[in-house]
C-alpha positions in Angstrom: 4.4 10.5 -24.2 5.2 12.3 -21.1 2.8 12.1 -17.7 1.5 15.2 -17.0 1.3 16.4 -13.5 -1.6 17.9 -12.4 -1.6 19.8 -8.7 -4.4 20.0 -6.7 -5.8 23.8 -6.9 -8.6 25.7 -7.6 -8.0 25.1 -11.2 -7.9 21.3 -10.1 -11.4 21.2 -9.1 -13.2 24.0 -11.5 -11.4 22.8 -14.7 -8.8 19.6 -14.5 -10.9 17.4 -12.5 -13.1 16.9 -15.9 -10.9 16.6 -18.0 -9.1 13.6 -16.7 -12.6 12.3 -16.0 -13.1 12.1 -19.4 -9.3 10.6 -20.0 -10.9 8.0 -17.5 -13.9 6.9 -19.0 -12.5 6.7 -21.9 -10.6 4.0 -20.7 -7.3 5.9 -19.7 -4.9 5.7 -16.8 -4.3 8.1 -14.0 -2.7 8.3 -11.0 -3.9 10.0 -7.7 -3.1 10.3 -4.1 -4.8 8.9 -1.3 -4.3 8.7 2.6 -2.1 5.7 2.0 0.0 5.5 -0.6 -0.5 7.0 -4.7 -3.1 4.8 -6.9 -2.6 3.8 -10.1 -6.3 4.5 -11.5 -8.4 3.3 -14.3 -12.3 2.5 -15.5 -12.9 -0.3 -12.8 -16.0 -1.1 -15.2 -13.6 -1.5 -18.5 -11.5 -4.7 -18.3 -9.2 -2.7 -20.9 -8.7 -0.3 -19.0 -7.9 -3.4 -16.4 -5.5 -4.8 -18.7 -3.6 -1.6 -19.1 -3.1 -1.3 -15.3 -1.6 -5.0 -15.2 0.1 -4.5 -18.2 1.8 -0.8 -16.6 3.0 -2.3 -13.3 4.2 -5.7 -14.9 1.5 -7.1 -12.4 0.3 -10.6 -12.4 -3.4 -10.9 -13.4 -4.9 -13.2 -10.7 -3.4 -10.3 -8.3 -7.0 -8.7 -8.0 -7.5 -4.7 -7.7 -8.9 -2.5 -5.4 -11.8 -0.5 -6.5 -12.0 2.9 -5.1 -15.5 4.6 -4.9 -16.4 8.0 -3.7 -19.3 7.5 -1.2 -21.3 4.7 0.6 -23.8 5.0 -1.8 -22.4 3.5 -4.0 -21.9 0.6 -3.3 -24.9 -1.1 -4.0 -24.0 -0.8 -7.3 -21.6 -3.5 -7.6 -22.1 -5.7 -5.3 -24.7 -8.5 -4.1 -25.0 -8.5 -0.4 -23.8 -5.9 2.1 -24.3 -7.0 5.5 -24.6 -5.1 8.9 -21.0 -5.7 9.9 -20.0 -4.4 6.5 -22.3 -1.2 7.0 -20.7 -0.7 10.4 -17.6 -0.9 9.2 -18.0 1.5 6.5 -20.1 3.9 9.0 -17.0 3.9 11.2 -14.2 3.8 8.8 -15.0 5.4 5.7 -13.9 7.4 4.3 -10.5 5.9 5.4 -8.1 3.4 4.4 -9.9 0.3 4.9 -11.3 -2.3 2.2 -14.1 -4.3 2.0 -14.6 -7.3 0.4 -17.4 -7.8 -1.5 -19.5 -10.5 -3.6 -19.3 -8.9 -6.6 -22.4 -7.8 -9.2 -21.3 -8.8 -13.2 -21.1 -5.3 -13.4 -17.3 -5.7 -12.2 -15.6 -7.5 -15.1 -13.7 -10.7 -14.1 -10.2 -8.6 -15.0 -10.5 -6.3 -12.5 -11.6 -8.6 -9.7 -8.7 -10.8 -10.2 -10.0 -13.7 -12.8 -11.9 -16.0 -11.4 -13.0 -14.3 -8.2 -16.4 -14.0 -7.3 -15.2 -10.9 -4.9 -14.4 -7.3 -5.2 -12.8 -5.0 -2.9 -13.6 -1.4 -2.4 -12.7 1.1 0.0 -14.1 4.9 -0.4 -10.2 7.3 0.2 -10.3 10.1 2.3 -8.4 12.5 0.0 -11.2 15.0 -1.7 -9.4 15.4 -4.7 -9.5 12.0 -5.1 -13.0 11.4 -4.2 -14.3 14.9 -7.0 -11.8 12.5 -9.8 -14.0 9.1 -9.2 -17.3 11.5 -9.4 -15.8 13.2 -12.2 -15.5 10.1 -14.1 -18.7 9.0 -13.3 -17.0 5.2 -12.6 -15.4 3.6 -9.8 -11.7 3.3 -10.2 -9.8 0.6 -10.1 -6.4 1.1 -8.3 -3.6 -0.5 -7.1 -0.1 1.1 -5.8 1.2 3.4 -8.7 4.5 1.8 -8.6 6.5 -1.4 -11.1 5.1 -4.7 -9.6 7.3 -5.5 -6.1 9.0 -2.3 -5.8 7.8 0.0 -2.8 4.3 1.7 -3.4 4.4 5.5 -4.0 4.1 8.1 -1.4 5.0 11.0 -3.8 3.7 11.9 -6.9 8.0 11.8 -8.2 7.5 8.4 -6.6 5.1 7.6 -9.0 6.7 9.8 -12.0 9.7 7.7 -11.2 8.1 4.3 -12.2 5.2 5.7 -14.6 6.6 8.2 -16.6 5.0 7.6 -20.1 3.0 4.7 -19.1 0.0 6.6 -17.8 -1.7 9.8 -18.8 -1.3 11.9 -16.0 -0.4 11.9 -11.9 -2.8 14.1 -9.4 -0.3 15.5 -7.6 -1.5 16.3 -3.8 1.8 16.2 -1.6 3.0 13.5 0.4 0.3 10.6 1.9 -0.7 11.2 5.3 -0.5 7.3 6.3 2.2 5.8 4.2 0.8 2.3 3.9 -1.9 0.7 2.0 -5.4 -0.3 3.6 -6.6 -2.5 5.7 -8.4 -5.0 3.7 -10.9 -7.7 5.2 -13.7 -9.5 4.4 -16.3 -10.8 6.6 -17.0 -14.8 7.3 -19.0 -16.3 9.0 -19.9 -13.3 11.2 -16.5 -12.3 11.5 -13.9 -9.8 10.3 -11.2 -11.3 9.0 -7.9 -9.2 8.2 -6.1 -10.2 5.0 -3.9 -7.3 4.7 -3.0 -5.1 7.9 -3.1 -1.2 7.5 -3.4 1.6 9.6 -6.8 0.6 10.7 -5.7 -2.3 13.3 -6.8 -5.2 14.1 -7.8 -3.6 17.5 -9.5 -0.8 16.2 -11.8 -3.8 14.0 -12.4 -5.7 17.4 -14.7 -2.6 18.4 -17.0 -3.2 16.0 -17.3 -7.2 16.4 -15.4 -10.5 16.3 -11.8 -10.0 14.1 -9.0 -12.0 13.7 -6.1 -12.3 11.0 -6.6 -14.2 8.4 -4.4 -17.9 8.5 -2.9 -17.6 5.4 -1.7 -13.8 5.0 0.7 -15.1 2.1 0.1 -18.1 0.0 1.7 -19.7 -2.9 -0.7 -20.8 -5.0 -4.2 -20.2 -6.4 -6.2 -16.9 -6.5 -5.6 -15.0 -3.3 -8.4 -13.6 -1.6 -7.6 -9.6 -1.7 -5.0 -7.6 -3.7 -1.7 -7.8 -2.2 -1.7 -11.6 -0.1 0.4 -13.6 -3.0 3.2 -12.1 -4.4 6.0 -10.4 -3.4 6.1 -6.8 -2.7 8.0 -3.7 -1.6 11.7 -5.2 -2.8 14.3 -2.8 -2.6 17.4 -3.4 -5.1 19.5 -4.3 -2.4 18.7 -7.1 -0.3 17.2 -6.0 3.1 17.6 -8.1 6.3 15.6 -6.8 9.2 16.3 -7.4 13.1 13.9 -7.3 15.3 12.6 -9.1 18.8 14.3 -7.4 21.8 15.1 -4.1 21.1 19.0 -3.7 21.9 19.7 -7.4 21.0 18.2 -6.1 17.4 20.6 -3.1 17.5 23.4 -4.5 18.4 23.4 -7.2 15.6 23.0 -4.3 13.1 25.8 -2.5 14.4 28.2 -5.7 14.5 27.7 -4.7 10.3 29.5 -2.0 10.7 32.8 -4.2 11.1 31.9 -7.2 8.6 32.5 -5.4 5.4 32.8 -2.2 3.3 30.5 0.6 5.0 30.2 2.4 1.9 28.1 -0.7 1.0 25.8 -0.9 3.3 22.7 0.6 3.8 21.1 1.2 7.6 17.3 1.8 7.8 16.9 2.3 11.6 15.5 4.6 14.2 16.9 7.6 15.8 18.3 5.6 18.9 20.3 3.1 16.8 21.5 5.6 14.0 23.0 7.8 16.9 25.3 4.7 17.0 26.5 4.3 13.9 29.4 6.2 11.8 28.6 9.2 11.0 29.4 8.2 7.2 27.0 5.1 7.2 24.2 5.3 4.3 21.7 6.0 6.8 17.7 6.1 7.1 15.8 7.5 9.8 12.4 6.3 10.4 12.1 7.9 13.3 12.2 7.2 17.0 11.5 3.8 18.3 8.0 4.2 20.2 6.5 6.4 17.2 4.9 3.6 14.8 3.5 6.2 12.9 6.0 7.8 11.9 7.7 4.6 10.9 4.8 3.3 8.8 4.8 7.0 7.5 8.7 6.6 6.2 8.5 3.1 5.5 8.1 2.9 2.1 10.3 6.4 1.0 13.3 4.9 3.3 13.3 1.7 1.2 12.7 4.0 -2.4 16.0 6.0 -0.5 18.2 2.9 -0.7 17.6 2.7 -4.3 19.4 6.1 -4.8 22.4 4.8 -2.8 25.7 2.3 -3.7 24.6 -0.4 -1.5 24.7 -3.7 -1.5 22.9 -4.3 1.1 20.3 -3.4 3.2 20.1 -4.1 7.1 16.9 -3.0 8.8 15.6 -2.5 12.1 12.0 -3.8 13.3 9.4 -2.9 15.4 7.1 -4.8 17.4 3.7 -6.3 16.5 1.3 -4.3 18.3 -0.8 -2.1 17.0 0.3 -0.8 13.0 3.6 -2.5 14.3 1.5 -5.5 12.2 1.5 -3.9 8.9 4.3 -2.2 9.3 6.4 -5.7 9.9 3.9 -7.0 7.3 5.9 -4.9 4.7 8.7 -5.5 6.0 8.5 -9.2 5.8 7.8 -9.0 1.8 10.3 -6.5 1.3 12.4 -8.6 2.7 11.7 -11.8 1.1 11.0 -13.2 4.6 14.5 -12.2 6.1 13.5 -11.3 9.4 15.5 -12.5 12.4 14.3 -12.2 15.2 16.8 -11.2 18.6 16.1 -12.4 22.1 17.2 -10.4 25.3 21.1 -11.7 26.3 21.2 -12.8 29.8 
């Protein structure tokens, strides 16, 4: 079968809106936009339709999913316990692209919440089509990126034709994402926020609201991880990237010593406006944007690495940004879609 693609219009929201509601409850799988990146949506309540997400992305099944829910209100419905750091979080930042973790009600079946976890994650998006699909449904949708396992997530709905043609029923198809990167997602211990996945909603912005700090173990190796995203390996290009970062000309400098090293036509350059002005004018080139704009860099981040996978290279040489601000989240991504090949340039003196 063929996905259909389904824009967001007046029909959308008088006529379309229900029927992939109904493809939903009936245990379906659809894909729709949010601020961050395209979903990958099904019946969060119907581990089947939990299965068919894993099975779809080729995505390990202790790797638990977000569940996406269209108001505050309902969150009382699957979970035990939300406490007045959780409520002021979700005052401030929802709708928005933060998750909370969650202990979980029974009603959230064990395949959706990661196996043995006794959490679930939610967030509540601030795209409206999104939000009249999950009331549509009449569930909470389950969601992960709408991308093959470890590629870069979806920013597009031809992103997400491009992996999920004929897998899934359909794609909501409402333009580019705002952000570009997934949520925050954090859970709260001991009386403190604690970040286990860096978005666009900072660790600064968090310390407003109380006591936050990242979480010591952002990747681990082995066991259940504690929010969707923290284990595996994500964001891969086919090439193998390498990304400089530290001082910012030290960081330049060793990506344009490439240039001389090997065949050009090779190699791929995803940089910012200062550094590409120094390159060939034939180098495979991506822009993120200029250095001090973050945003626009988490915005591209993720269609700059899908880019590369269009070109003949062989290799992929990156430039960094600081840690500051979304510089985390962005240099989060970075790190995975590297495979940890980050190297780091001091200042020459």
């Amino acid at each position: 079968m063929d996905t259909k693609r389904i824009h967001v219009n007046e029909s959308y929201y008088k006529e379309e809106v229900f029927k992939l509601g109904k493809i939903l409850r009936e245990g379906g799988l659809v894909a729709f936009p949010t601020e961050t990146v395209y979903g990958l949506g099904g019946n969060a309540l119907d581990a089947d339709a939990a299965k068919k997400i894993y099975a779809a992305k080729g995505r390990p099944s202790d790797n638990p999913l977000i569940v996406h829910v269209s108001g505050r209100d309902e969150v009382e419905k699957y979970v035990e316990h939300v406490g007045s750091i959780e409520n002021k979080l979700m005052e401030k930042f929802w709708p928005g692209p933060l998750t909370i973790v969650f202990p979980k009600k029974d009603i959230i079946p064990k395949e959706t919440s990661g196996g043995g976890l006794d959490t679930v994650a939610l967030r509540c998006p601030q795209n409206a089509a999104t939000r009249a699909l999950i009331k549509a449904a009449g569930v909470p949708l389950a969601g992960p990126s709408a991308n093959i396992s470890g590629r870069p997530s979806p920013t597009t709905a031809d992103d997400v034709l491009h992996d999920m043609n004929g897998r899934i029923s359909a794609v909501v198809d409402d333009g580019p994402c705002n952000i570009g990167l997934e949520s925050t997602i954090i859970g709260v211990e001991n009386g403190e926020i604690v970040v286990y996945r860096p978005g666009g909603i900072t660790l600064e912005m968090l310390q407003e609201i109380g006591p936050a700090r990242m979480d010591s173990n952002l990747i681990v190796d082995t066991g259940h991880p504690k929010a969707p995203g923290m284990k595996y390996r994500h964001y891969a290009p086919k090439a193998p990237l390498t990304v400089y970062t530290g001082d910012r000309d030290s960081a330049a400098a060793k990506i344009l010593e490439k240039v001389h090293e090997g065949d050009v036509s090779k190699i791929g350059f995803f940089v910012s406006e200062e550094t590409a002005k120094m390159l060939p004018e034939d180098a495979i080139c991506y822009i993120w944007g200029k250095r001090e704009d973050k945003e626009s860099f988490a915005h591209n981040l993720f269609t700059g690495l899908l880019y590369f996978n269009e070109q003949p290279v062989e290799q992929i040489y990156g430039e960094g940004t600081d840690q500051a601000g979304i510089g985390r989240a962005i240099m989060n991504r970075l790190k995975k879609a590297s495979g940890g090949h980050i190297v780091v340039e001091e200042k020459e003196t």
